[in-house]
N, C-alpha and C positions, 0 to 999 in steps of 0.2 A: 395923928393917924398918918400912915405913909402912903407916899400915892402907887396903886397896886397898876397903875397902866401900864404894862409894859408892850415895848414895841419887838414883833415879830416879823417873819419873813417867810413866807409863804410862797410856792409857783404855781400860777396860774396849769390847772389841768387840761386847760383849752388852747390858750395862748402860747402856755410854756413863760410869758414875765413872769418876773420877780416880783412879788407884792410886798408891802409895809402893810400891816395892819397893828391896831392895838387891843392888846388882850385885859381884860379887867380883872386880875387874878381874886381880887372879893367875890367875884359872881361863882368862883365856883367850877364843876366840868360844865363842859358848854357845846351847844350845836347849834350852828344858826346861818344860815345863809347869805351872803356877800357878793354882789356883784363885782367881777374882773375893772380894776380902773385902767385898764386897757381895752380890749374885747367887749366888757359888760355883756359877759356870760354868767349867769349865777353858780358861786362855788358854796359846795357843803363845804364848813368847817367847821371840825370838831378838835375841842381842847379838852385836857385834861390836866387840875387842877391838884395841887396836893396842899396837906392841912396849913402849909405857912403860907400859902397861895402862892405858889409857884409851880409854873409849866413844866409837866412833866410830860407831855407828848402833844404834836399839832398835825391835822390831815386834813386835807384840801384834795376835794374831788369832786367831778361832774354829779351835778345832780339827777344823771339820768344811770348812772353806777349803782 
């Protein structure tokens, strides 16, 4: 099995950083919420997976949006 982590780059909605997060393309589309490792502001992030598990779309926004 290969490993599905793949590392992303996301801005901060709050801050405006640049984030690294890792995405687990096995899980699927995805919504879940991450605090800023800068600010630790909570960001919605939503992924969207496609059938070989790969990203096909990422958004990162205030969770009060």
């Amino acid at each position: 099995m290969s490993n599905l982590l793949t590392p992303a780059i996301v801005d901060c909605p709050y801050c405006g950083e640049q984030l690294e997060i890792l995405i687990d393309g096995s899980a699927g589309d995805q919504d879940y919420v991450e605090d800023c490792q800068v600010c630790c502001s909570p960001i919605e992030i939503a992924v969207q997976i496609d059938a070989a598990g790969q990203i096909i779309d990422i958004q990162s926004k205030r969770d009060t949006d």
